[in-house]
LUMMARPA-521859 format. One line per field, with one value per residue (C-alpha): residue in three letters; x, y, z. Coordinates in pm, 1 decimal, always signed. Each point is the difference from the previous one (the first is absolute). Layout:
type <- (ALA | ...);
c1 <- (X | ...);
c2 <- (Y | ...);
c3 <- (Z | ...);
***
This chain:
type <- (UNK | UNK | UNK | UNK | UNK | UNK | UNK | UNK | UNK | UNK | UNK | UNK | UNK | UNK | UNK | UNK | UNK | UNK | UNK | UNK | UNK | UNK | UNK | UNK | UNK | UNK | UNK | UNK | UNK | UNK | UNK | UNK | UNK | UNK | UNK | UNK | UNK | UNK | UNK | UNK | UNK | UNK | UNK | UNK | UNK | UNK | UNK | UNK | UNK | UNK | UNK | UNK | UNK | UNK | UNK | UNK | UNK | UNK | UNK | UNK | UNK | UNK | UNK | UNK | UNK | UNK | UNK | UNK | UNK | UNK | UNK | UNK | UNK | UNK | UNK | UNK | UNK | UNK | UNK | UNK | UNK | UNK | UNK | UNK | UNK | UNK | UNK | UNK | UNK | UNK | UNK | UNK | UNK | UNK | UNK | UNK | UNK | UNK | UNK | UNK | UNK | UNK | UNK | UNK | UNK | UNK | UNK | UNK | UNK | UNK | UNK | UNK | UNK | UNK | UNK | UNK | UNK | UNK | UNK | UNK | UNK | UNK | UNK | UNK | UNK | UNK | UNK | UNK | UNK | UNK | UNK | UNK | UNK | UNK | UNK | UNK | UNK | UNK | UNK | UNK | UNK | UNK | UNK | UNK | UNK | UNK | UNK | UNK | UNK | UNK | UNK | UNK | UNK | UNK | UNK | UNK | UNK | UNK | UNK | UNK | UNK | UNK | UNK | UNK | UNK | UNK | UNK | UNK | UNK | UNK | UNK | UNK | UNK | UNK | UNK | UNK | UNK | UNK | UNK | UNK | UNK | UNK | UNK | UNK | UNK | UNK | UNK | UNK | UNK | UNK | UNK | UNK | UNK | UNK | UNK | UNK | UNK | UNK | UNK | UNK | UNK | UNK | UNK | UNK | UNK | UNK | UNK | UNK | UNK | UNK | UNK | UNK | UNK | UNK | UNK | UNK | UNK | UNK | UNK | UNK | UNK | UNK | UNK | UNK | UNK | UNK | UNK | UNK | UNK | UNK | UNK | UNK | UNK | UNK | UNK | UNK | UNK | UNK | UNK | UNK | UNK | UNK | UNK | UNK | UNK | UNK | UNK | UNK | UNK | UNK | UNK | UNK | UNK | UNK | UNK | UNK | UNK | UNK | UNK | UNK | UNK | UNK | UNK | UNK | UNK | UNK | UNK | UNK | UNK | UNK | UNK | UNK | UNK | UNK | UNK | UNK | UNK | UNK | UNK | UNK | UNK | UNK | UNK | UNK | UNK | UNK | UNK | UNK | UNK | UNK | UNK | UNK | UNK | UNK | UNK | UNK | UNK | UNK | UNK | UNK | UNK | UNK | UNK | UNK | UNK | UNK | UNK | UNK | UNK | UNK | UNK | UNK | UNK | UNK | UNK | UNK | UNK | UNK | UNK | UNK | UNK | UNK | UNK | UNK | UNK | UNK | UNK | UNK | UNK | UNK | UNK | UNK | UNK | UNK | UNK | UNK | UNK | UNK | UNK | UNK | UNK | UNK | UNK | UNK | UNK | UNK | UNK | UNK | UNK | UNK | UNK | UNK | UNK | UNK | UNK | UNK | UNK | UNK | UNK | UNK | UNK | UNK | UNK | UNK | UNK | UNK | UNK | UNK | UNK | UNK | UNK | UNK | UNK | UNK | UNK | UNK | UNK | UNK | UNK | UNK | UNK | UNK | UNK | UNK | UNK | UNK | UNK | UNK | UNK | UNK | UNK | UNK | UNK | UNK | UNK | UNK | UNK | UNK | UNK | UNK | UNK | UNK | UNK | UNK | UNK | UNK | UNK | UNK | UNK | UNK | UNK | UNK);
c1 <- (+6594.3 | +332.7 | +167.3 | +187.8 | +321.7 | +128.8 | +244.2 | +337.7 | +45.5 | +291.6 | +297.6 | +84.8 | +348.9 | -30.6 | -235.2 | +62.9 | -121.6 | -381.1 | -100.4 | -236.6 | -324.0 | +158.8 | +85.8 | +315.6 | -85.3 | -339.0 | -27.9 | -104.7 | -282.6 | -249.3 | -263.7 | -229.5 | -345.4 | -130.4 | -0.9 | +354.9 | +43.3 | +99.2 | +230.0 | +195.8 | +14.9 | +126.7 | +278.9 | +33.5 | +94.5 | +187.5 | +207.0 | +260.8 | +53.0 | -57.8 | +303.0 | +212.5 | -13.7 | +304.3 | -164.8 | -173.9 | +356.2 | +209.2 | -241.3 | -7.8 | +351.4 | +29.8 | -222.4 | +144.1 | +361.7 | -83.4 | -322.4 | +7.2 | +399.2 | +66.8 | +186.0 | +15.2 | +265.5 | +111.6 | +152.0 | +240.3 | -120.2 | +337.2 | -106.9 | -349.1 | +205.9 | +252.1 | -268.9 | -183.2 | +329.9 | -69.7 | +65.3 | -319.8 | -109.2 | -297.1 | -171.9 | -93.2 | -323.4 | -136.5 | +248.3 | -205.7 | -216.9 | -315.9 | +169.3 | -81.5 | +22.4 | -379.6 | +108.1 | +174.0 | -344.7 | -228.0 | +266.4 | -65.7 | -360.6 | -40.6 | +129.3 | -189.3 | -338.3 | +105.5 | +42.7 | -345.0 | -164.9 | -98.3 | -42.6 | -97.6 | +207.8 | -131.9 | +219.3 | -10.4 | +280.7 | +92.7 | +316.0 | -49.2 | +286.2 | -168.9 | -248.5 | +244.8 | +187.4 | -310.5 | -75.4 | +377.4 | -17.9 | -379.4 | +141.6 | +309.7 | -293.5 | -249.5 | -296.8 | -284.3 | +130.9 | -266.3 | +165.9 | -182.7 | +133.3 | -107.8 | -99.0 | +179.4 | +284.2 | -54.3 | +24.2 | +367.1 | +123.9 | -52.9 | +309.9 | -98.2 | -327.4 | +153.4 | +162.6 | -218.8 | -218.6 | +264.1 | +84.6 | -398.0 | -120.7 | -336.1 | -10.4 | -294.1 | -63.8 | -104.9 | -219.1 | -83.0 | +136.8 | +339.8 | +32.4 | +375.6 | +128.7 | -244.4 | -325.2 | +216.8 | +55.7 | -422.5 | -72.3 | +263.2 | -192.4 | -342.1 | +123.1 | +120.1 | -289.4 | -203.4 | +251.8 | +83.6 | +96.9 | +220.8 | +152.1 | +360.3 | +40.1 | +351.6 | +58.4 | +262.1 | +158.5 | +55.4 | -447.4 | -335.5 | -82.3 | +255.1 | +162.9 | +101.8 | +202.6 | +233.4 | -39.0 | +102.3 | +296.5 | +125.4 | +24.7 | +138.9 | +253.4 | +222.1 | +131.5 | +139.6 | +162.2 | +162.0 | +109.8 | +168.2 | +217.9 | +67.7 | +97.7 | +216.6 | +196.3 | +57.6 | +10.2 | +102.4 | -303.9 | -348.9 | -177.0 | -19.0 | -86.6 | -302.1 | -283.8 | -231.7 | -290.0 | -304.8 | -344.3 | -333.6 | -106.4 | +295.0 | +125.7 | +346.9 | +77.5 | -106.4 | +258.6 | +265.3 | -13.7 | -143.0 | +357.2 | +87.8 | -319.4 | +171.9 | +313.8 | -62.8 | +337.5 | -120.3 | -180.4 | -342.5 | -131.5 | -358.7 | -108.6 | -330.1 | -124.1 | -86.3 | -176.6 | -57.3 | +88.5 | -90.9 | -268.7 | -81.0 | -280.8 | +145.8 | +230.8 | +38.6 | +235.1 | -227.1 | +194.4 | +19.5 | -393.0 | -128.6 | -156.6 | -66.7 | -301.5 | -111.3 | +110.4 | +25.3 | -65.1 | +270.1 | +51.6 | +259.8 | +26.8 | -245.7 | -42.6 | -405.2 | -248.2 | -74.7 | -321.4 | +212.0 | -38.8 | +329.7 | +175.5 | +106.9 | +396.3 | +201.3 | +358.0 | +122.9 | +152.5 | -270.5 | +142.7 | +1.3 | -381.4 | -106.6 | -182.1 | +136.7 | +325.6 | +33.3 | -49.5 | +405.6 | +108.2 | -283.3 | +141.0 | +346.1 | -103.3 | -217.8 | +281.2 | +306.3 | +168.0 | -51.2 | +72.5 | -276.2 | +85.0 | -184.2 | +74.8 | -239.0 | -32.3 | +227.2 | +223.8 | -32.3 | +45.6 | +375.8 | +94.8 | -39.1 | +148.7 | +332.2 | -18.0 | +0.8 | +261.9 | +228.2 | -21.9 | -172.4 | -258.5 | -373.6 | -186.6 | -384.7 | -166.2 | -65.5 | +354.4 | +56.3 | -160.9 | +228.2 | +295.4 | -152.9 | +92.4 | +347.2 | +15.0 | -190.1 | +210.6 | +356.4 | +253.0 | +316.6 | +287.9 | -7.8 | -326.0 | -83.6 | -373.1 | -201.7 | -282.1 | -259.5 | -3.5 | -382.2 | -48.8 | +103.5 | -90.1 | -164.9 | -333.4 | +20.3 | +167.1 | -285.1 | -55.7 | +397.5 | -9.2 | -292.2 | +164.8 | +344.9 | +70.0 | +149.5 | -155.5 | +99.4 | +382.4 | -53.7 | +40.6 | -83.0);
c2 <- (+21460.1 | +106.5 | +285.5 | +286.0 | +29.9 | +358.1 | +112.3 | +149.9 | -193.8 | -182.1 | +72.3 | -243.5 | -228.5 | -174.1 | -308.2 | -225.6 | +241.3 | +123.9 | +316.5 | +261.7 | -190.7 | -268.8 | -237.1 | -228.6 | -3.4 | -125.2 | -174.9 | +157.9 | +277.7 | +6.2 | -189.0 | +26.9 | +40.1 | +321.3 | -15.7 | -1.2 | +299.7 | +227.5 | -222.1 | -94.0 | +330.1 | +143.0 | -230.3 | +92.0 | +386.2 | +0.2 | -350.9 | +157.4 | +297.7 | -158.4 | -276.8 | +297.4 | +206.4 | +42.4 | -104.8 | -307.8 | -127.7 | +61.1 | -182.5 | -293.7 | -41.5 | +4.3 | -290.9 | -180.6 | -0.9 | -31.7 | -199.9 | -208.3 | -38.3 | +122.3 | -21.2 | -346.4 | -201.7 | -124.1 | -274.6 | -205.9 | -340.8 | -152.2 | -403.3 | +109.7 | +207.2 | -289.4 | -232.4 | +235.7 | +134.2 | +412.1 | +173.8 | +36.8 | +234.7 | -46.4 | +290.1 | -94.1 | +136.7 | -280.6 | +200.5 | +266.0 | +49.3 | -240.9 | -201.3 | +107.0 | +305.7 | +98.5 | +240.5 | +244.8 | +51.0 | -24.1 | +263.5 | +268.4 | -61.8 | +1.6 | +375.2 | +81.2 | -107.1 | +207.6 | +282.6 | -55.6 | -52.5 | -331.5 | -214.3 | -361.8 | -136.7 | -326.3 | -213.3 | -329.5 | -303.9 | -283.2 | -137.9 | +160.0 | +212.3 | +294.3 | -15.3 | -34.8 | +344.9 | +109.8 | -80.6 | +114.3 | +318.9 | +74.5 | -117.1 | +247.4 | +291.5 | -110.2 | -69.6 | -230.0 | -262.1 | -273.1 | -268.6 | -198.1 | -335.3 | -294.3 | -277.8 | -271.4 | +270.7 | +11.8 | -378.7 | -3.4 | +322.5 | -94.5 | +136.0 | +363.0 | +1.9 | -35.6 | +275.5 | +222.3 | -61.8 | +75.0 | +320.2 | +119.3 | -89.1 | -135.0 | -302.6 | -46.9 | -284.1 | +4.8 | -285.1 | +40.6 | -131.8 | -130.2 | +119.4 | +144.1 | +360.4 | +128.3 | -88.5 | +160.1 | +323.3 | +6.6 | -11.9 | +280.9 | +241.4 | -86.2 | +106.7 | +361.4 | +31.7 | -34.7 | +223.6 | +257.2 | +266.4 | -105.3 | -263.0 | -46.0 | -336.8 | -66.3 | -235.8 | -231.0 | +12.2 | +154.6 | -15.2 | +172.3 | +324.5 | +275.2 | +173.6 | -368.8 | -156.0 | +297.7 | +69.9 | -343.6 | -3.4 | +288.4 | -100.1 | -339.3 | +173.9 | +17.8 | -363.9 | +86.0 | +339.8 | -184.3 | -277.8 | +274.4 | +135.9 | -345.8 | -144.5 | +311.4 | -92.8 | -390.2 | +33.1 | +345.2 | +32.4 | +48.7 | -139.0 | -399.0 | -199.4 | -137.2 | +72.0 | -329.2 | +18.0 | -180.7 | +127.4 | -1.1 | +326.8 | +79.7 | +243.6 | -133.1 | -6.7 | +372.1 | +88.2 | -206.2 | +118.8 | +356.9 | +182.5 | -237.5 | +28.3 | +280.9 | -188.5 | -224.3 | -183.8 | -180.8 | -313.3 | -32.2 | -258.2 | -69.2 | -380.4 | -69.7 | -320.5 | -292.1 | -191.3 | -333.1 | +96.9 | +220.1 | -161.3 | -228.9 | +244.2 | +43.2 | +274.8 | +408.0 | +89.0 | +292.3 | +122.7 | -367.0 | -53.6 | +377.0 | +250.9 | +357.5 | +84.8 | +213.8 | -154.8 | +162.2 | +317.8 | +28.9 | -140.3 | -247.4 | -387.4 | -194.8 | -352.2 | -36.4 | -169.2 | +97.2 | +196.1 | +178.9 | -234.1 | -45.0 | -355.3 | -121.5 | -10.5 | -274.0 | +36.1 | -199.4 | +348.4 | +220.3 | +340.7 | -111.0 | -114.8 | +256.2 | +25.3 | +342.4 | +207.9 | +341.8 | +261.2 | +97.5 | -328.1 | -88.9 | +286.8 | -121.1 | -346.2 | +137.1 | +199.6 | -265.5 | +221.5 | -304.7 | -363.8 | -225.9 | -315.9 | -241.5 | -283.2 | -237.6 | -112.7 | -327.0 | +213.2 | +271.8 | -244.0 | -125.8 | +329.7 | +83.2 | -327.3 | +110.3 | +306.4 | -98.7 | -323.4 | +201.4 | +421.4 | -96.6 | +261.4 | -164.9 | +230.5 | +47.8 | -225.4 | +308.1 | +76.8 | -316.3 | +9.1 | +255.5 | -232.4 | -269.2 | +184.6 | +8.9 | -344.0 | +127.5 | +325.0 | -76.1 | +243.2 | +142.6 | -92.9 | +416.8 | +35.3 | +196.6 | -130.1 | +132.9 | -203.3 | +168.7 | -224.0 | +144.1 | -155.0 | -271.4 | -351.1 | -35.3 | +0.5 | -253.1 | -234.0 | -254.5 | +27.1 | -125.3 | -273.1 | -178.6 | +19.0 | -108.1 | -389.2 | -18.1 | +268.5 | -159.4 | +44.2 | +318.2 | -122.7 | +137.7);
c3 <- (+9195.1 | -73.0 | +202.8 | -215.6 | +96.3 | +73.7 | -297.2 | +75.6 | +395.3 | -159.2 | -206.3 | -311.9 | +47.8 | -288.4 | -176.1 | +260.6 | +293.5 | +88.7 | -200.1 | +104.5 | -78.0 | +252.3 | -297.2 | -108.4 | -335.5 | -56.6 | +320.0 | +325.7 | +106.1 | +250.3 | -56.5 | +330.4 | +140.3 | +49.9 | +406.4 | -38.3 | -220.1 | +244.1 | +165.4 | -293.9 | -145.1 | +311.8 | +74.0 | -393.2 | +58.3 | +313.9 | -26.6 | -173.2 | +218.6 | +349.3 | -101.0 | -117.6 | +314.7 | +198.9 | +334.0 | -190.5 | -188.4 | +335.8 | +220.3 | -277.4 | -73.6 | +389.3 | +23.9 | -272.9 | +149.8 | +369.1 | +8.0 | -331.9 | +10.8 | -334.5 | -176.7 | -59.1 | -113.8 | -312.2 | +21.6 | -239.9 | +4.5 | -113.9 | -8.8 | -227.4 | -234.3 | -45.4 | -128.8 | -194.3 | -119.1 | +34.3 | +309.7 | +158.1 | +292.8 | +252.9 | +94.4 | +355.5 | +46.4 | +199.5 | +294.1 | +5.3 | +354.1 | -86.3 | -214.1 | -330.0 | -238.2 | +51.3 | +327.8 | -254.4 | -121.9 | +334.5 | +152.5 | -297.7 | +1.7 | +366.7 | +12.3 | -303.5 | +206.4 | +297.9 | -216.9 | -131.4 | +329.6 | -29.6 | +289.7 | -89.6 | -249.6 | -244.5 | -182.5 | -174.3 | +30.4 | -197.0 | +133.6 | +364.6 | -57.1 | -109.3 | +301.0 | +223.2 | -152.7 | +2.5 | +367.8 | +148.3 | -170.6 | +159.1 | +329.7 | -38.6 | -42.6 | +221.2 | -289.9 | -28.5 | -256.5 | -177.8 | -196.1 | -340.4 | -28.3 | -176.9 | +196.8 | -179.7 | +44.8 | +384.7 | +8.6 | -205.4 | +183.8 | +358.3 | +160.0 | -193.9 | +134.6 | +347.9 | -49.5 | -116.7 | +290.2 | +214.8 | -99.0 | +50.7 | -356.9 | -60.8 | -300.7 | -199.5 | -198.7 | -409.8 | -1.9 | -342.4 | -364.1 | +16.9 | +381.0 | -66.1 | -89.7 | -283.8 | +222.9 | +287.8 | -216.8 | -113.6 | +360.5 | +81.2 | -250.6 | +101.1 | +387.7 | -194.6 | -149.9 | +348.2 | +177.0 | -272.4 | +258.2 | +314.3 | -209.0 | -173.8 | -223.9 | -12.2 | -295.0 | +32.5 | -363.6 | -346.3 | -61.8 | +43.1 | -141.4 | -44.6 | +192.6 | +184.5 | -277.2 | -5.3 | +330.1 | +114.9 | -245.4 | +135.6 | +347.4 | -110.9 | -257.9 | +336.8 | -99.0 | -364.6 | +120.7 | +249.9 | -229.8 | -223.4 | +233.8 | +205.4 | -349.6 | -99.0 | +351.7 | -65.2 | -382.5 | -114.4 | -223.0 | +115.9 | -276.1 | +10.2 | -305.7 | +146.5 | +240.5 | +111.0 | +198.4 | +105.3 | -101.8 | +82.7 | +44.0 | -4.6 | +304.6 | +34.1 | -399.5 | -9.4 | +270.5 | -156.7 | -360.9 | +68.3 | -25.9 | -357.2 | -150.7 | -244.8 | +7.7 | -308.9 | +95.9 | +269.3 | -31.2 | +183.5 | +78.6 | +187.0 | +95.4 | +37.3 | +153.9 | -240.8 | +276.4 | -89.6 | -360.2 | -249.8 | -132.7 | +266.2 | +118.0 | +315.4 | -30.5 | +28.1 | -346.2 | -64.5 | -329.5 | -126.0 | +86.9 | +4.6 | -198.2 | +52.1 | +227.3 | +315.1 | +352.0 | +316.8 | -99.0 | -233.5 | -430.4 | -28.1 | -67.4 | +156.8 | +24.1 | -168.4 | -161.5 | -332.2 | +136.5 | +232.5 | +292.3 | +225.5 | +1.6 | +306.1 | +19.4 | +205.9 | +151.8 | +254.6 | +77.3 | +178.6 | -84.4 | -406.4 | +21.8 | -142.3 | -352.9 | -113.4 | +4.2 | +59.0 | -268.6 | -20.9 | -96.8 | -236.4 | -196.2 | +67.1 | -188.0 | -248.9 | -126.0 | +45.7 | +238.6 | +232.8 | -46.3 | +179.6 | +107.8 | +263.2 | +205.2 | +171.2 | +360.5 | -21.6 | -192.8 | +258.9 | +287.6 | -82.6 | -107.4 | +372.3 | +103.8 | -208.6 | +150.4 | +354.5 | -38.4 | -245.5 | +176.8 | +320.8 | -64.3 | +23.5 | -230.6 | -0.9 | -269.2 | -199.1 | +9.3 | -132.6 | -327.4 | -95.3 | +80.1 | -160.0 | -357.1 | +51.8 | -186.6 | -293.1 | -79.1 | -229.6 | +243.7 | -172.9 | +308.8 | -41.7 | +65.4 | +337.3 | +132.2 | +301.3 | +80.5 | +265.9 | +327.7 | +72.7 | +347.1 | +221.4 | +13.7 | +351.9 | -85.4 | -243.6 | +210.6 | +29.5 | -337.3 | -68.5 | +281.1 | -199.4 | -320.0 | +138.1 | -72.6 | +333.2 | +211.2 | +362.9 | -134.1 | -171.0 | -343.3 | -381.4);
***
């Protein structure tokens, strides 16, 4: 059944932001099972206000500057923009505390909870980074925190399981279907449903039923303000000509093009990941192998079947294995305000090789894909280009080691 969504919560930006039914365009809503009613429709009425409270936006920014370390840089990777022949900038999310953008999220969320009186917090993970957010910011407030990951996820992830244990998280295993982030997020909302009451399910990115698309893009929109006024300081304009961004659900391309969405000069630009190839039948492109369906509580493109059944994606990536994208940017391609582009996992894998050898930044496969593009995009020598650094590459470490040529000397 599919919760009604309380009119007149939000206020309208523009086509590209969530209007008062908690759509972008056609794409969005909140499409849930009745135990969860209540739930969503609360979170639905007093999201807004809660995040606009003095006491709420004073204790975030707080944590944002002297827990998360923001801002973060952006950086001027002078030996990349000479090859690619644009000057292009790094935002250096993979310095934030955790090692990844997700904590801008887990941080606003976290208070949210609190100010709904939740104690046990749920939350799924593909990557790891998102439980581990999700973990640091329930250790920070003392709360019970359960973690959904998928087991082939837990196996590729090791040193982010680790750490979620450490900081007091349990880890549960999704045994079932492809083992990875979808099955992770299906056995998230099955624990809501059984624990409707003391329970808060944090979502990691831009999906599920409204109010978490906008709510997520909110807290993430911290990374585009700041690229606006960081820009303005090294550039004297704070509009570049293009945005790039990795997407699966798509948390981290939210934040980065949230504050240019209504700036039609600026290029944006979303990768997804081709996998193996497009059509290999191993890979996650959602808007090159999609079609418009219900996932996750929430319409958008979904990778399906023809009856509606969901196809299991592939990334070598696990924080792009996912068969959907968030309800904002399936709006932002279905009406070109958005250029999708993807890059697959060998692709993906000397992107980050470049990076390292040429900027001595080791970014987190994810990160990579959006790299990956720069060879694929004709750059005026004018052209100003930010590309979204999403997270760093520690975690993935074992996964570059085996696909090195030389991995005892280090090599690519």
């Amino acid at each position: 059944m599919a919760s009604s969504v309380n009119k007149k919560i939000l206020s309208v930006k523009g086509e590209w932001y969530v209007d008062e039914s908690g759509y972008y365009g056609e794409f969005g809503g909140a499409y849930i099972p009745e135990m969860l009613h209540h739930n969503v429709e609360d979170l639905q009425k007093k999201y807004l206000r809660i995040i606009r409270e003095e006491g709420f936006q004073k204790e975030f920014i707080s944590l944002l500057k002297d827990y998360v370390g923001r801002p973060t840089p952006l950086y001027h990777a002078e030996r990349i923009s000479e090859k690619y022949g644009a000057t292009i900038f790094l935002k250096r999310e993979d310095l934030c505390h955790t090692g990844a953008h997700k904590i801008n999220n887990t941080v606003g969320q976290i208070l949210l909870a609190e100010k709904l009186g939740k104690k046990r917090i749920i939350a799924e993970t593909g990557a790891g980074q998102h439980g581990v957010a999700t973990a640091t910011v329930c250790a920070l407030k003392g709360l019970e925190c359960i973690v959904y990951m998928g087991e082939k996820d837990i196996e590729r992830q090791a040193p982010n399981v680790a750490r979620m244990k450490m900081l007091g998280a349990k880890v549960v295993p999704a045994t079932s279907g492809s083992k990875t982030l979808k099955d992770a997020t299906n056995e998230a909302i099955r624990d809501w449903i059984n624990n409707p009451n003391d329970t808060y399910y944090l979502i990691g990115s831009v999906v599920g039923p409204h109010p978490y698309p906008d709510m997520v893009a909110r807290f993430q929109s911290v990374i585009s303000k700041e690229i606006k006024i960081q820009l303005k300081e090294k550039t004297g304009k704070d509009l570049p000509d293009y945005v790039i961004a990795c997407v699966g659900g798509g948390s981290n391309a939210a934040g980065a093009f949230y504050h240019f969405l209504n700036e039609e000069t600026v290029k944006l630009v979303a990768v997804e990941a081709a996998g193996l190839g497009i059509d290999s039948g191993m890979s996650a492109a959602t808007t090159q192998l999609g079609s418009v369906g219900i996932l996750h509580g929430s319409k958008s493109y979904v990778m399906q079947t023809t009856d509606g059944q969901v196809v299991e994606p592939h990334s070598i990536s696990a924080g792009l294995d996912y068969p959907g994208i968030g309800p904002m940017h399936a709006n932002l391609f279905a009406g070109k305000r958005a250029k999708f582009m993807s890059a697959t996992d060998e692709e993906s894998l000397q992107a980050a090789f470049e990076l390292a050898k040429m900027e001595g930044i080791i970014p987190a496969l994810e990160s990579a894909h959006a790299i990956a593009v720069l060879d694929k995009i004709k750059f005026k020598k004018s052209d100003v280009v930010v590309i979204n650094l999403s997270g760093r590459g520690d975690k993935d470490m074992d996964t570059y080691m085996k696909a090195a040529p030389n991995p005892s000397k280090g090599g690519a």
